[in-house]
N, C-alpha and C positions, 0 to 999 in steps of 0.2 A: 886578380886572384882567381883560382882555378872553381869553379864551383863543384859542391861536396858532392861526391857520387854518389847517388842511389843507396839504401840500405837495403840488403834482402831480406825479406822479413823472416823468420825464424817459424819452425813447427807453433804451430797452436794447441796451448794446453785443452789437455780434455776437456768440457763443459765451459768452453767460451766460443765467443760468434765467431764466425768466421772469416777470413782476410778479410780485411776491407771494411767489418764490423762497425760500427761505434766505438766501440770496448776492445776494439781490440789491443790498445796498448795503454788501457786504464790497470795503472798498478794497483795493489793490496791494500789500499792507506786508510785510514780515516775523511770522509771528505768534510771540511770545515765549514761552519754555523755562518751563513750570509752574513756579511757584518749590516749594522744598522749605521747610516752615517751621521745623525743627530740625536746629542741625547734625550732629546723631548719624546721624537716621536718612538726612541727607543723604550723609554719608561713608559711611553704611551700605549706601545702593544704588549709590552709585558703583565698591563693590568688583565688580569682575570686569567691568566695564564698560571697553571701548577706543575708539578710533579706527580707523576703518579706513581707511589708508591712500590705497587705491587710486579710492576714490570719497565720502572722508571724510564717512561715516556713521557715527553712533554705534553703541554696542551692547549699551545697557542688558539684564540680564539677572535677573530675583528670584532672591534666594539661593536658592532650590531647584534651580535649572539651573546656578550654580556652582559651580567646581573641590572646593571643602571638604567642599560637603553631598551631592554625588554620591559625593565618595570613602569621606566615612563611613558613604554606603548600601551602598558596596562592600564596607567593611571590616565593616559588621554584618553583613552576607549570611553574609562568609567565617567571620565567627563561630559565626553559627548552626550552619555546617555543619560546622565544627570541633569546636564544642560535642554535635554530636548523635553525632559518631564517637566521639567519647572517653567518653559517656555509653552507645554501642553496645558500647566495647572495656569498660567496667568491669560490666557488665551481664554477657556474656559472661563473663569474667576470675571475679568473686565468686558469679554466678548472681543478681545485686538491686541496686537502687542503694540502696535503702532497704529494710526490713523491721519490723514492728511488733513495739513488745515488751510483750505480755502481751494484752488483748482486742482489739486495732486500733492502727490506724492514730493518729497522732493528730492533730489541728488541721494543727499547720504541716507536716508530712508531707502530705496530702491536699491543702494549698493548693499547696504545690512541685507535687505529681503531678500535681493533676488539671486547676487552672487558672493555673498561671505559664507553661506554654506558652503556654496561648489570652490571657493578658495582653501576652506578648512579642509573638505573631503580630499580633495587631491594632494594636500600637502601631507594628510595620515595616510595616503593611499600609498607616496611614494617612499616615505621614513619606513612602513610598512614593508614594501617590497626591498628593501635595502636586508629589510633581517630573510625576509623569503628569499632572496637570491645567495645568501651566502651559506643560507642553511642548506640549498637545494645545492651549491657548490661543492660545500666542504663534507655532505654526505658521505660521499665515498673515503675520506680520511678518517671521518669516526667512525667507520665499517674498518675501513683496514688497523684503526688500531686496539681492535678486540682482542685480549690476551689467544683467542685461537685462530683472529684472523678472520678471512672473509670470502668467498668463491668471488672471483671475476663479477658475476653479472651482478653479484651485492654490492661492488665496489667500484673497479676499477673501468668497467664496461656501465655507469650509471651516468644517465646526461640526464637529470633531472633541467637545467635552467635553458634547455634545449625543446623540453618539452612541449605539449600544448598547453598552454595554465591550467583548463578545466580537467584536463586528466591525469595531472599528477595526483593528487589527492587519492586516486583509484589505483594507481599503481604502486602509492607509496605504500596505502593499505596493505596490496598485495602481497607485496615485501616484508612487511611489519616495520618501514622505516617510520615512525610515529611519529618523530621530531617535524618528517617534514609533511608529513601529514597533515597536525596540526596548523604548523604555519600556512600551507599550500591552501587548507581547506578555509583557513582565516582571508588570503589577502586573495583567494576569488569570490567571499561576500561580501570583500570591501570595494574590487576593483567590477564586480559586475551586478551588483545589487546593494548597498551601500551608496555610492558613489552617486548612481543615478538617477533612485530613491530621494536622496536629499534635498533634490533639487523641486520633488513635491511636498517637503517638508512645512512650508511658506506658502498662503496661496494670500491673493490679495482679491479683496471681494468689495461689493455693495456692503457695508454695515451699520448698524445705527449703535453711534459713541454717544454713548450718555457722561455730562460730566457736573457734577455740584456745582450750584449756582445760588446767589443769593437776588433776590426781585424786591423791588419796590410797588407796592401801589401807588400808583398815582393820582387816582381819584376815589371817593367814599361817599355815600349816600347824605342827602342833603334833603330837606322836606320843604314843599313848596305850600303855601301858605294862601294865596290869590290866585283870582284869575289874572290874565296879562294875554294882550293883544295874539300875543306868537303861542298861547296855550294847546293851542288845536294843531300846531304845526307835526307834532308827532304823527300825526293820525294819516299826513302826506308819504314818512318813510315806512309805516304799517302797509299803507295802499303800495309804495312802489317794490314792496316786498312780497306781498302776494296775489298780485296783479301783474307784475312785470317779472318776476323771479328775480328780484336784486336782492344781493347776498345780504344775511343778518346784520346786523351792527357788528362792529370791533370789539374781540374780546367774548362775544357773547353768541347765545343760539337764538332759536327763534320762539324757546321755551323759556330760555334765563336770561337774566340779564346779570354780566358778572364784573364786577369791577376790574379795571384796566390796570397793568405790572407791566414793569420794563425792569432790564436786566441795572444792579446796578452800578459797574462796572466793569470793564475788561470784555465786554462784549458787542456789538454792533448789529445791528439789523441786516440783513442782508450779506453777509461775510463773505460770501461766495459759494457755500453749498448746497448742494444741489435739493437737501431735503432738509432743513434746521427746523426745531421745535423748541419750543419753550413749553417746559410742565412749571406751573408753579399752583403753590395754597394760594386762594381767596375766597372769594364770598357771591353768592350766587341769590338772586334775588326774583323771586316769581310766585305767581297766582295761582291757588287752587279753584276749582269750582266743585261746586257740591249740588247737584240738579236732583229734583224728584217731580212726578206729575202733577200737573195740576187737579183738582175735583172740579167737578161742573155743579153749581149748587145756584138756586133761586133765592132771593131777596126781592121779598114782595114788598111795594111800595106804600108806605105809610095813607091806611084811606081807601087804600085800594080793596076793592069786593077779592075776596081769595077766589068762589066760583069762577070767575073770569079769564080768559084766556090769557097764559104766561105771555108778557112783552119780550121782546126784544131786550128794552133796556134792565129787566129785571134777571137778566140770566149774567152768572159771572163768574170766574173762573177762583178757585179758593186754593191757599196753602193752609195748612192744616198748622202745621211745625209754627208758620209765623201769625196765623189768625189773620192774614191779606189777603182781600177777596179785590177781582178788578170786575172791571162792567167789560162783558165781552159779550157777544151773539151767537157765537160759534164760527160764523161767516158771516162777512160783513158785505150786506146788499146793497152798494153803494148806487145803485142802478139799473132797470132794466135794460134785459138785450134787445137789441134792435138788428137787424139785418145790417147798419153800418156799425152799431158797436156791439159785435157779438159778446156771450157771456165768456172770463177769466175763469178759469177753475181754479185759480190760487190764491191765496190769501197768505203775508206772511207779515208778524207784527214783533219789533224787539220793544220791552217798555220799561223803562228804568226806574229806580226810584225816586230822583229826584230830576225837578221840570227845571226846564234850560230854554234859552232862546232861541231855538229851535224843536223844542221840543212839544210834541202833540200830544202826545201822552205820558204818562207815570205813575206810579202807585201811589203815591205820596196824598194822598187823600184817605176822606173819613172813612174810606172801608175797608184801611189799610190800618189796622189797631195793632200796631207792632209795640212792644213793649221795649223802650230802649230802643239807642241809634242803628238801623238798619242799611244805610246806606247802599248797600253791595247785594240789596234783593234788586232782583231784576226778573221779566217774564220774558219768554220766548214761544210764539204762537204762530205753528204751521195748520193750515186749514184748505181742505180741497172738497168743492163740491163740484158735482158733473153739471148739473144745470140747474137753473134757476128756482126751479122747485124740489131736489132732489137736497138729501140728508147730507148735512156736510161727515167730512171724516179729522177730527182735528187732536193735534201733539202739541198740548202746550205744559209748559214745562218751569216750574221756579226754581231760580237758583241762587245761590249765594256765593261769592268769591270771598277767599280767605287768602292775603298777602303775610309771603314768608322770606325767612332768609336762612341760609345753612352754607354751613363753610366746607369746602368744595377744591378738587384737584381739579386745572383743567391747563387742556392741551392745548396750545393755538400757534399755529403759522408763524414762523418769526418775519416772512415777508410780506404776507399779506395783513397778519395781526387778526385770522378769520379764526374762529374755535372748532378744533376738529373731535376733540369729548370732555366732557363733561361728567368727573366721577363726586357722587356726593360721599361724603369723607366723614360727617358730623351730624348732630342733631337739628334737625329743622327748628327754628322758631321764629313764631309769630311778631310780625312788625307791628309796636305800639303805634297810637294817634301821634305822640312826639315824637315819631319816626317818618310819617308817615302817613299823609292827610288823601286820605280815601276816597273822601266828598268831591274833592275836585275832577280828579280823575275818573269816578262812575258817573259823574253829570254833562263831562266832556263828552266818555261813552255814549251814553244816553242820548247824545244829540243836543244838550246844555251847551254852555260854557257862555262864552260874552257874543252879541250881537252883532259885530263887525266881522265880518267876513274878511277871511285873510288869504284869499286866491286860490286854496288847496282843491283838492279833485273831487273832494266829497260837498263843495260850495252847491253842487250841482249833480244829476244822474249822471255816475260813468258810460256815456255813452258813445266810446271813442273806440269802444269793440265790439266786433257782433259779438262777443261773448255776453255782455254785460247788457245789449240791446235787446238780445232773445230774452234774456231773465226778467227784463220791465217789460216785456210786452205780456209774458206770463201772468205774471203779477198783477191783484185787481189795484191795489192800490198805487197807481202807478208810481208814483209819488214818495215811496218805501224808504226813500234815500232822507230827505229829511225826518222821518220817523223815528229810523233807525239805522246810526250807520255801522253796526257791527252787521244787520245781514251780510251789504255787501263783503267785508272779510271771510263771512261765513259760506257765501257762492266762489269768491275765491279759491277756496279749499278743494269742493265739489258743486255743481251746478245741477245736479242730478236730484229734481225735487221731490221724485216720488222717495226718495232716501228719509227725506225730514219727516216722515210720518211714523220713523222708525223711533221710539227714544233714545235706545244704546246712541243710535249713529246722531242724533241731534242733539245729544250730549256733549258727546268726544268731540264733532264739531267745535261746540259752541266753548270746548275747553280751550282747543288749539286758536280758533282766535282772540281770544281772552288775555291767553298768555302772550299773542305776538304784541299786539295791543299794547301790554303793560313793560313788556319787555324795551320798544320802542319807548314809550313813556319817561320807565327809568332811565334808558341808555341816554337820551338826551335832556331829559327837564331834570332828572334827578341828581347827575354826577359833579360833585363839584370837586376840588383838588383839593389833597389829603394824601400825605406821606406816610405808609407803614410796612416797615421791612418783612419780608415771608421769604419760608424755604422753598427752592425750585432747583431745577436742571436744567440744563438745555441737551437735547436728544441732535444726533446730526448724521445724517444718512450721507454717509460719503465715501473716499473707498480706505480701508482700513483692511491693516497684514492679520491674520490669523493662521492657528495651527489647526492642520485637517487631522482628529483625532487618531483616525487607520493608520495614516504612514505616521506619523507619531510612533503609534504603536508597535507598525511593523519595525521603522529602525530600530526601537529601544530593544527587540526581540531578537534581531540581527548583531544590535553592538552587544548583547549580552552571552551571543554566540561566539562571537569574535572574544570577547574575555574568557569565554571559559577555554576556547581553544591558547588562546596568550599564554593563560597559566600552565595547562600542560604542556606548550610547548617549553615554559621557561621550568616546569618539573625535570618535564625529561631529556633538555639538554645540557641541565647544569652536569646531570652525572656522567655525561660523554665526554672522555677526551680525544684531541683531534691528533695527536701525537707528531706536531708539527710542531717547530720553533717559530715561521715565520709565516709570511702568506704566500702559497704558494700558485698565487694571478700569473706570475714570470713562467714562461718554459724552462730557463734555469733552473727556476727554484724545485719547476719538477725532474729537470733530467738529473740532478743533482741525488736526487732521494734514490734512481735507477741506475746510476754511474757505476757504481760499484758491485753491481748484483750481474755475475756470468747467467746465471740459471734463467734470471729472468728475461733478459738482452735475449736471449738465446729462442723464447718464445715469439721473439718478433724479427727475428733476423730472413724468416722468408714474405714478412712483406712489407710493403713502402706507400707510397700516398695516394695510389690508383685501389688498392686493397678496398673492398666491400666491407660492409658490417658484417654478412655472412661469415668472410674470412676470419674476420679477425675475434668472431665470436669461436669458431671452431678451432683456431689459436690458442685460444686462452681460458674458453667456457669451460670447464670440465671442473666437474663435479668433488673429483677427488683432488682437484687444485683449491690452493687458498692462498692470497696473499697477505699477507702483515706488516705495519711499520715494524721495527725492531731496534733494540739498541744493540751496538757492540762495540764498548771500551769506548764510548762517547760518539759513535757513529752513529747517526741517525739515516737507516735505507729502509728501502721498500725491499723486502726478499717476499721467495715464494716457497712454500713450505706444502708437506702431504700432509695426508690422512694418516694416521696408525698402522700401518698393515699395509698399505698401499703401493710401496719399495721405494726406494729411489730415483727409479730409471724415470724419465720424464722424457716421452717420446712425442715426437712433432711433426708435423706432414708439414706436408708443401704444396701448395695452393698457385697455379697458371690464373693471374689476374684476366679476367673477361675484357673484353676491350667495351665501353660502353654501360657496364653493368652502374647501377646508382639502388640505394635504398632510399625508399620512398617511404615518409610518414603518412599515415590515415589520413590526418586533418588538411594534410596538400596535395591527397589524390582526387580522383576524377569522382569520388562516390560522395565525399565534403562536400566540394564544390559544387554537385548538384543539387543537394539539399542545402545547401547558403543560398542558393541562387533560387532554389523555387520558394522559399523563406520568404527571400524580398521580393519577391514578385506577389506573393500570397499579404505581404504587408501594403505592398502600394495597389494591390486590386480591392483590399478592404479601406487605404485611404479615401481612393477614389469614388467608392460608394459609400463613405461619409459625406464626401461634398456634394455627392448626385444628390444624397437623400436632403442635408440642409439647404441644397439649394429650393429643393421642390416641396418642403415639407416648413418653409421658413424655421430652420433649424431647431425642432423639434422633435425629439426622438419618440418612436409610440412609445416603446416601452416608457418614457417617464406618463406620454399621456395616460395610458392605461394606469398607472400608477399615480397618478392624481386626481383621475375617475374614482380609481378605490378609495381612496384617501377620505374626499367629498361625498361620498355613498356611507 
């Protein structure tokens, strides 16, 4: 078969392209409605699609710019920000929202903390840009289907999803497209402040998790009744606590002695954290002392001529409060100095009440008219004279101890079981005799107790340090140690003898070892076993998630921005129609809308795909042009329509494409690039001298030091 000749083409009607055109053998018709090939996803786009009434234009819409899916970008928004408040108040409230038990963190604690935010954010990030992209698409359709139409550069000349993200929002303003304002200006505080923000949302720190606990005492106070061989053994862990600096007893300080708790249940010593406490109620048990001066007063000897010079043994040291008077001299001349034993300037004498088997003296004699059992009087006598005939200078001092108990908050070590404070909580009171046999104890003191020596340090002068070497050579009495062995705890403290002429300071002394004294005492002779449940916690410094309140703050300020732009974006788009039936993503779907339109064809018929932006703004930009969707008798096209007064004629140049010519965007010229680029160099020259400085400053920064100067001032 011969093939069909050529047709010559025919004159070209007035106001269509010319040979060759596109259009140019596009008849008069209707062009017909894309079909949709299933009815699901046909009923699917036709949701939120209407009629508009007043110039019956459709108004197709993708579910993203629909009532449903904008409101549950609302409703997630308002969640997020819901979610981070409540995660802010229990943060605050508990001081963690989580905290690790035993070496870390574990798995799914670390995947909640460090990356379920950054999972949630970029999934709202991108459901998000899903409505800014169609919005920033389909712009130019809800321009072209304004009952008067739209200029080129409102519409058809608009590349909003072309853009640079940050400056749509400026340009949309400029325009007054508001729709995509809103959106534009929403998903750049979500994709650039939002997003990256969250990820300080969660910081994971050092903190101390406290949580309710229930404690048992395990031991209670018990009253010892006899001497017994091992009685004096306390007086070994007094000496090796203030002598050797070995920590307190368990559970207790070196003031109290407090009964011993253990968790009772569900908890273990030692767990693996790095810092664990136990706070619990119990009962705290220790000694007052009540000291005042001695008087210096004569008691002349029965017989004796009063004329006569006062003796020695007639001078004695008097309490007033108790009517106890001792035989003392002031200084005691045990001897004269000789060139091989030159004269001591010290004198120091502790004298208990009552006499023990080692004991040399005591009050407990007929000059000691006490009224009722006084057990817990006791003297303490500093005396320094320069030489052998010179006035002595002497601090001596009676005092009384009162044994108490009071119920007490205290903190201790759950590894070591050491007490780290000590809060009194209650009313002190006084430990009865049936609690609490006193006699024993102040005559152990005293240098009493039983005759068998049980090997301890005090058997003997400590003389295994110069510390304690230099004090007895001081001392005239050399010998001080069986006398009385609370000096010794008392040079433990301070050595510094010119101090004990002080009262205040020979007071406080003689309190501090009083209390270590009795506190040892208690801790081992007194404690027997005895079961009673008390309120506690356990405190545990470990590393535990919390919320940093700022970015808390800053997101919830951010996502509440991002709502209020949501809603007006979902105000002011419901009342736009797009005056499309379908989507028009396809080039079809759009040369379809311009197939039928000579006038408009005719605008673009001098240029092709080499064409500049220049061109094709000068094309089409013109002021007294407007385009419109339109219907006519069920045809849905893009025509192009005047002004009022403006005529008909629509005249059009012709443009010689440049060979080489390109428009170039701001953000990918050579003036961006220089300011990205000195950007990150200005970021990594300040990295860099973050690590010069924490390298050389062991990572410290002044500003905080200056700031915790102030703080401590």
């Amino acid at each position: 078969m011969d093939p069909t000749p050529p047709q010559t083409p025919g004159s070209v009607p007035p106001g269509t392209a010319s040979s060759g055109s596109s259009s140019a053998n596009i008849k008069d018709k209707p062009f017909p409605r894309p079909p949709v090939s299933k009815w699901f996803f046909k009923s699917f786009s036709s949701f939120g699609s209407e009629k508009i009434k007043d110039h019956d234009l459709p108004s197709w819409k993708p579910f993203t710019l629909r009532l449903p899916y904008l409101i549950s970008l609302i409703l997630l928004t308002l969640f997020f920000l819901i979610s981070i408040e409540l995660l802010l108040r229990k943060s605050q409230r508990d001081g963690y929202l989580t905290f690790a038990r035993g070496d870390g963190l574990n798995g799914w604690q670390i995947f909640v903390s460090q990356y379920m935010g950054t999972v949630a954010s970029v999934i709202f990030a991108i459901l998000l840009s899903l409505s800014d992209l169609d919005a920033k698409r389909l712009e130019p359709w809800f321009e072209l289907s304004k009952p008067n139409g739209a200029t080129a550069k409102n519409s058809i000349l608009l590349c909003y999803p072309f853009d640079f993200l940050a400056f749509v929002p400026f340009k949309a303003a400029k325009r007054g497209h508001w729709s995509v304002f809103h959106i534009g200006t929403a998903t750049v505080l979500v994709f650039w402040f939002i997003a990256p923000l969250q990820s300080s949302l969660v910081a994971t720190v050092q903190q101390q998790v406290i949580t309710p606990t229930k404690f048992m005492t395990t031991h209670g106070l018990k009253k010892v009744s006899t001497f017994g061989l091992e009685i004096t053994s306390f007086m070994n862990v007094a000496y090796s606590i203030s002598w050797l600096n070995s920590t307190a007893p368990l559970y207790s300080t070196k003031s109290e002695a407090v009964l011993p708790f253990e968790p009772i249940s569900g908890l273990e010593s030692g767990s693996g954290a790095e810092a664990e406490t136990w706070t619990s109620n119990s009962t705290a048990y220790y000694t007052e002392i009540d000291c005042r001066p001695a008087e210096r007063i004569v008691i002349r000897e029965p017989g004796r001529y009063a004329k006569l010079e006062v003796d020695d043994s007639e001078r004695f040291l008097y309490d007033r409060r108790t009517n106890c008077s001792f035989r003392h001299p002031g200084f005691s001349r045990m001897y004269e100095p000789t060139p091989e034993n030159p004269w001591r300037q010290w004198d120091a004498q502790f004298v208990g009440y009552n006499s023990g088997a080692n004991s040399a003296y005591y009050l407990n004699t007929a000059y000691c008219q006490i009224e009722g059992p006084k057990q817990s009087l006791f003297l303490v006598i500093f005396a320094y004279q320069k030489d052998y005939n010179a006035t002595p200078l002497v601090n001596a001092v009676f005092c009384e101890s009162a044994y108490r108990s009071s119920a007490i908050e205290v903190v201790v070590d759950a590894q070591t079981k050491l007490a780290k404070n000590v809060t009194y909580i209650g009313t002190s009171k006084a430990l009865h005799s049936d609690q609490f046999n006193a006699t024993i104890f102040e005559t152990v003191v005293s240098g009493g107790g039983i005759s068998t020596s049980n090997g301890g340090p005090f058997n003997s002068a400590p003389l295994h340090t110069a510390w304690t070497q230099e004090i007895t050579k001081l001392l005239i009495n050399s010998e001080w140690v069986y006398d009385t062995n609370v000096l010794g705890y008392l040079f433990a403290i301070d050595s510094s003898l010119e101090k004990y002429l002080e009262f205040s300071f020979l007071t406080s002394t003689i309190d501090k070892a009083y209390r270590l004294l009795f506190v040892t005492y208690a801790t081992s002779k007194l404690m027997g076993p005895e079961m009673n449940t008390v309120d506690g916690r356990v405190s545990v410094t470990t590393e535990a998630v919390v919320v940093p309140e700022i970015f808390a703050r800053i997101l919830e300020g951010l996502l509440g921005a991002v709502t209020v732009l949501l809603v007006s974006f979902v105000i002011s788009s419901m009342r736009r129609t797009s005056g499309l039936v379908c989507d028009p993503a396809s080039l079809a779907g759009t040369m379809a809308l311009v197939a039928s339109e000579p006038k408009l064809l005719e605008k673009f018929e001098t240029l092709d795909g080499t064409s500049t932006i220049s061109q094709l703004h000068q094309a089409v930009d013109d002021d007294s042009l407007k385009f419109k969707l339109d219907s006519r008798a069920g045809n849905y096209q893009l025509s192009i329509i005047s002004d009022p007064g403006s005529g008909l004629s629509l005249p059009s140049s012709t443009f010689q494409p440049q060979e080489n010519e390109q428009e170039k965007n701001f953000e990918l010229g050579a003036a961006a690039g220089t300011v990205f680029i000195l950007l990150l160099g200005s970021l990594l020259a300040f990295i860099s001298y973050l690590f010069y400085y924490h390298s050389t400053h062991d990572g410290k920064l002044e500003i905080y030091t200056h700031a915790t100067s102030s703080l401590q001032a």
